[in-house]
VEXTI-921349 format. One record per residue (C-alpha): residue number from 0; residue in one letter; x, y, z. Coordinates in steps of 0.1 Angstrom, whole numbers, plus 2048, in hexadecimal, padded with zeros to 3 digits. Example, Ala and Ser with C-alpha at 12.3 -4.5 7.8 and 13.67 -1.06 7.14 Angstrom:
% residues 2
<nr 0 | rest A | xx 87B | yy 7D3 | zz 84E>;
<nr 1 | rest S | xx 889 | yy 7F5 | zz 847>;
END
This chain:
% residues 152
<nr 0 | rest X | xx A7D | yy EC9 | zz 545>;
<nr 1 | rest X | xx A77 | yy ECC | zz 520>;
<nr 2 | rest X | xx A59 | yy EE1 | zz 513>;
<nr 3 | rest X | xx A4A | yy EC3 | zz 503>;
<nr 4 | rest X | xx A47 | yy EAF | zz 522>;
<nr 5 | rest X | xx A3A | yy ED0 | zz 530>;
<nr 6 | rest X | xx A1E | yy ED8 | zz 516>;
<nr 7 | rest X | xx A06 | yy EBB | zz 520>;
<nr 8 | rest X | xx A0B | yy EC6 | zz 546>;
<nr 9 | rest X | xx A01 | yy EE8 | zz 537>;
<nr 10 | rest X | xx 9E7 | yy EE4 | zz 524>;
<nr 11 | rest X | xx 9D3 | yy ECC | zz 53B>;
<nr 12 | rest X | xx 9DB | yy EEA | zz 55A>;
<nr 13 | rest X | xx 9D0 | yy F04 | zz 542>;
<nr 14 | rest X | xx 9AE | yy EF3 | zz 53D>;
<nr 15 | rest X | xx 9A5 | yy EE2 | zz 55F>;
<nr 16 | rest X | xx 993 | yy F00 | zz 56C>;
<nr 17 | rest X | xx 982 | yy F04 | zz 54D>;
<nr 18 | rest X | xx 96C | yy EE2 | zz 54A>;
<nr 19 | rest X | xx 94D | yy EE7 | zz 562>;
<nr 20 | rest X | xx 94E | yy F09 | zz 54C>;
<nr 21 | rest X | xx 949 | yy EFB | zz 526>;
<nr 22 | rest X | xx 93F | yy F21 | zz 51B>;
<nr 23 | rest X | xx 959 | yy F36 | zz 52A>;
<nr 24 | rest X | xx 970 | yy F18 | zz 525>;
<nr 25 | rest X | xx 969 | yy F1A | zz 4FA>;
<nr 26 | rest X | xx 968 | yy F3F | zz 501>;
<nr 27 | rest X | xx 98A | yy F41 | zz 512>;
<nr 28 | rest X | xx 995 | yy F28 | zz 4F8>;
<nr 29 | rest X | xx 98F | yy F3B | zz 4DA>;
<nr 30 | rest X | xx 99F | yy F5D | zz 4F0>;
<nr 31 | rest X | xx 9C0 | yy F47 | zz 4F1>;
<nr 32 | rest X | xx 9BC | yy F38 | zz 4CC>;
<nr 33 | rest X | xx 9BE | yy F5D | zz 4BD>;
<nr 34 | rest X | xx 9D7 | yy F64 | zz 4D3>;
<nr 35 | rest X | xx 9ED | yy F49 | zz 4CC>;
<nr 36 | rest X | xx 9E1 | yy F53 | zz 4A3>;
<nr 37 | rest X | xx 9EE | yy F78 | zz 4A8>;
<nr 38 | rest X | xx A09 | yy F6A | zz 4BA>;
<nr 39 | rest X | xx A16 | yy F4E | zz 4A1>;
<nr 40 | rest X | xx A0D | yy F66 | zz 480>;
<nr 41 | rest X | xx A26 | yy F84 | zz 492>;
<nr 42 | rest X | xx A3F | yy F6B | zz 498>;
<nr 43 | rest X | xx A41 | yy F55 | zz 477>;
<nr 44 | rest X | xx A3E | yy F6D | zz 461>;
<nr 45 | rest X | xx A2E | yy F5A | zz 448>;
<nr 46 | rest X | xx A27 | yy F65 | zz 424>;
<nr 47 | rest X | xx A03 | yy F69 | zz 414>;
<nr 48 | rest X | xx A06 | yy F49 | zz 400>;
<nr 49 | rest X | xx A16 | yy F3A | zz 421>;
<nr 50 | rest X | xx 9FB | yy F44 | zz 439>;
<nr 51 | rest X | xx 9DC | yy F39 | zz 41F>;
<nr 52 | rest X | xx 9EE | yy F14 | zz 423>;
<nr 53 | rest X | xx 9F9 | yy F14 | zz 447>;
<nr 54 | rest X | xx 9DC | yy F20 | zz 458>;
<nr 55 | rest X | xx 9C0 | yy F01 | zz 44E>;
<nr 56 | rest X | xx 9DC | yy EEB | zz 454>;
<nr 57 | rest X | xx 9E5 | yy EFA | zz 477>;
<nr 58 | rest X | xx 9C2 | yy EFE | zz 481>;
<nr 59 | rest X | xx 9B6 | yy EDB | zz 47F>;
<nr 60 | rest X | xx 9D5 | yy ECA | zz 488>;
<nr 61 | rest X | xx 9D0 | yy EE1 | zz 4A8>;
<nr 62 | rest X | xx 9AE | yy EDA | zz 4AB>;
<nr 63 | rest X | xx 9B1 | yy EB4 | zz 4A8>;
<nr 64 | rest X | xx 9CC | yy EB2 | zz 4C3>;
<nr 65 | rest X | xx 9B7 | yy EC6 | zz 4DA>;
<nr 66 | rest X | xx 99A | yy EAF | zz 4D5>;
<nr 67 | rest X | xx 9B2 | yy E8E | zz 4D8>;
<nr 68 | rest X | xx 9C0 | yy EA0 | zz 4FC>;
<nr 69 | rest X | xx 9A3 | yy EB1 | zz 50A>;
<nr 70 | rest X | xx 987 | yy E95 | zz 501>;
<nr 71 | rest X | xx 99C | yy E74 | zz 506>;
<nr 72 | rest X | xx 9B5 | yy E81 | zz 522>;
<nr 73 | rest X | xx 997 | yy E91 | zz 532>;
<nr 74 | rest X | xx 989 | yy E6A | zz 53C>;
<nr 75 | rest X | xx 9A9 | yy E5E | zz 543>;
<nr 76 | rest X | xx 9B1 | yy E7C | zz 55C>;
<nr 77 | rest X | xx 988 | yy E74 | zz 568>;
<nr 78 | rest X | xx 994 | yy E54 | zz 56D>;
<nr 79 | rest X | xx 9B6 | yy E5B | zz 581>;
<nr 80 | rest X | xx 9B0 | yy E78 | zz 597>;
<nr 81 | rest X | xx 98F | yy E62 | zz 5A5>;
<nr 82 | rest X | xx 99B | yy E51 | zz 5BE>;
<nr 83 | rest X | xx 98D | yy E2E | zz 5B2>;
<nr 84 | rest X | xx 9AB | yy E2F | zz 59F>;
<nr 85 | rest X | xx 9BD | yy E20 | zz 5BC>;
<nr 86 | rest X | xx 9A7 | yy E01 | zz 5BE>;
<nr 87 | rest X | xx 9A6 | yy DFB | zz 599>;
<nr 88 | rest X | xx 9B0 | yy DDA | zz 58C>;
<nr 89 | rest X | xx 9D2 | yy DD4 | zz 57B>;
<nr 90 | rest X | xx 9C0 | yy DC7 | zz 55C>;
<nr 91 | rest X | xx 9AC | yy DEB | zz 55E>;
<nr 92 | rest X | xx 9CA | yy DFF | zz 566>;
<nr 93 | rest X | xx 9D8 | yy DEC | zz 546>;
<nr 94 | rest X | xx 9BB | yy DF8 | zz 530>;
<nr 95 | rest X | xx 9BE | yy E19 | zz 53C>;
<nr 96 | rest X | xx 9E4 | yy E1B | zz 536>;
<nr 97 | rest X | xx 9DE | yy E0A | zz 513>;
<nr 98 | rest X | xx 9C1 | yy E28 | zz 50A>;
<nr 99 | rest X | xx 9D9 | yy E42 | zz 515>;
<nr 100 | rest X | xx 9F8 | yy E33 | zz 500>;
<nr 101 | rest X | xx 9DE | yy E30 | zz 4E3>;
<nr 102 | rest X | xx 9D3 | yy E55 | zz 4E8>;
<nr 103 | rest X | xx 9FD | yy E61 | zz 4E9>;
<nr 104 | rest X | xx 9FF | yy E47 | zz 4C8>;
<nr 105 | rest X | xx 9E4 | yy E5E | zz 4B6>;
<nr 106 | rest X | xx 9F8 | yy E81 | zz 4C1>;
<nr 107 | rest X | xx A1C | yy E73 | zz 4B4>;
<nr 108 | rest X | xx A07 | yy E6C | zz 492>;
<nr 109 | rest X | xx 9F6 | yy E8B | zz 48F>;
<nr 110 | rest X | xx A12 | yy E9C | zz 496>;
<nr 111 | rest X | xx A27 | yy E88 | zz 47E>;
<nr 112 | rest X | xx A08 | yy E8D | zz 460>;
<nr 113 | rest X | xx A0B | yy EB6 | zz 46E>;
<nr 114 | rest X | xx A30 | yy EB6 | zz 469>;
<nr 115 | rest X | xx A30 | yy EA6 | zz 448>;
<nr 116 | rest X | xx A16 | yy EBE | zz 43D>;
<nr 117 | rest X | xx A2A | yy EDC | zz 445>;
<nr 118 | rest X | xx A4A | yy ED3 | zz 434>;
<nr 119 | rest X | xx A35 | yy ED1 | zz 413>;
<nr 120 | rest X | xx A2B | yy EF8 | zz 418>;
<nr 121 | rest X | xx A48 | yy F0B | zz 435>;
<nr 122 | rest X | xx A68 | yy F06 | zz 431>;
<nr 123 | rest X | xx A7C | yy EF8 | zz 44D>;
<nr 124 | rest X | xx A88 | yy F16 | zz 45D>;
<nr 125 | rest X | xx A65 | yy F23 | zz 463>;
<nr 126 | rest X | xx A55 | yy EFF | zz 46F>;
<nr 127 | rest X | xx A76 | yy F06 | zz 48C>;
<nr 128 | rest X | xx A66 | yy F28 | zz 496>;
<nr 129 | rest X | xx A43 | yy F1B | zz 494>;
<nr 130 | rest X | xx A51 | yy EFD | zz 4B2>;
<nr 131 | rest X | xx A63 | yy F1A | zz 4C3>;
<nr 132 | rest X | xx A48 | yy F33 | zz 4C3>;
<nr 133 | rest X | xx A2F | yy F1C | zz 4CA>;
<nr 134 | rest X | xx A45 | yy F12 | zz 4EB>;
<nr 135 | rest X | xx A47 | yy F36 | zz 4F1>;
<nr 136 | rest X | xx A20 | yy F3D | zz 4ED>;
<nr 137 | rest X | xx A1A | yy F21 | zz 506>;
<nr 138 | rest X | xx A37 | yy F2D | zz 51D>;
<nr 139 | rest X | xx A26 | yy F4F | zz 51F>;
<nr 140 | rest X | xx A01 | yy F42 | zz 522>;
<nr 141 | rest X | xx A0B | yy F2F | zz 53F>;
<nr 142 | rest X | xx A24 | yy F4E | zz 54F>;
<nr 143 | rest X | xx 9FF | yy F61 | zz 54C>;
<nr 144 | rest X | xx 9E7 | yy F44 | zz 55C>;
<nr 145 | rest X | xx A04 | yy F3F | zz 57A>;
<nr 146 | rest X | xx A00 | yy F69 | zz 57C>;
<nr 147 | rest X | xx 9D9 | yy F67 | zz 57B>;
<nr 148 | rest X | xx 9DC | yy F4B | zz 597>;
<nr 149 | rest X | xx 9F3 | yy F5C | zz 5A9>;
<nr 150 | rest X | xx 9DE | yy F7A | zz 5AC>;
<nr 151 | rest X | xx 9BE | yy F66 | zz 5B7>;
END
């Protein structure tokens, strides 16, 4: 299974325990955002001029997609792991399925506009580590909650 069918899996596992908890779960957030900060900044290596663009760019890209998955996903999952899913009309399920196709639409543009963005200030070589490292920060995140679970 590819990393980037994986990711949204991820992310939504790596959160669900943290709704009914909005300050630990902003607390634990911003634990995990300068992690993944120490960890991307060790791993591009990114010059002075480099970092002073990437950073803004990375931060509200990042910040947008989190509000687009944990704000809009967060009604549709509401709205699937209730059971009424199971009675809901076919012209509901439709609107549901069209919101959620609407909500993937916005990610594939933002990440498109993101992309674009960083070809105008990394070069290509470093955008490659950026996907890689990224995959690897999540990789590890998620090795560390299954050990946390595991121990619980």
């Amino acid at each position: 299974m590819k990393i980037k069918n994986v990711l949204p899996i991820f992310l939504f596992l790596i959160t669900l325990p943290f709704y009914a908890q909005n300050e630990k779960m902003d607390e634990k957030r911003e634990k995990i955002k300068a992690y993944k900060v120490f960890f991307l900044t060790t791993e591009l290596e990114l010059t002075s001029t480099e970092s002073e663009k990437f950073w803004p760019i990375y931060n509200a890209y990042d910040d947008k997609q989190f509000e687009l998955r944990h704000q809009k996903m967060k009604s549709y999952t509401k709205k699937i792991n209730d059971e009424s899913f199971k009675s809901m009309s076919e012209k509901d399920a439709a609107t549901l399925l069209s919101q959620m196709e609407s909500t993937d639409e916005e990610l594939y543009l933002l990440r498109k506009k993101y992309m674009t963005n960083l070809k105008k200030i990394l070069p290509a070589k470093k955008i490659i580590i950026l996907r890689k490292s990224e995959d690897d920060f999540n990789r590890k995140l998620l090795h560390q909650y299954r050990d946390k679970a595991g121990k619980n």
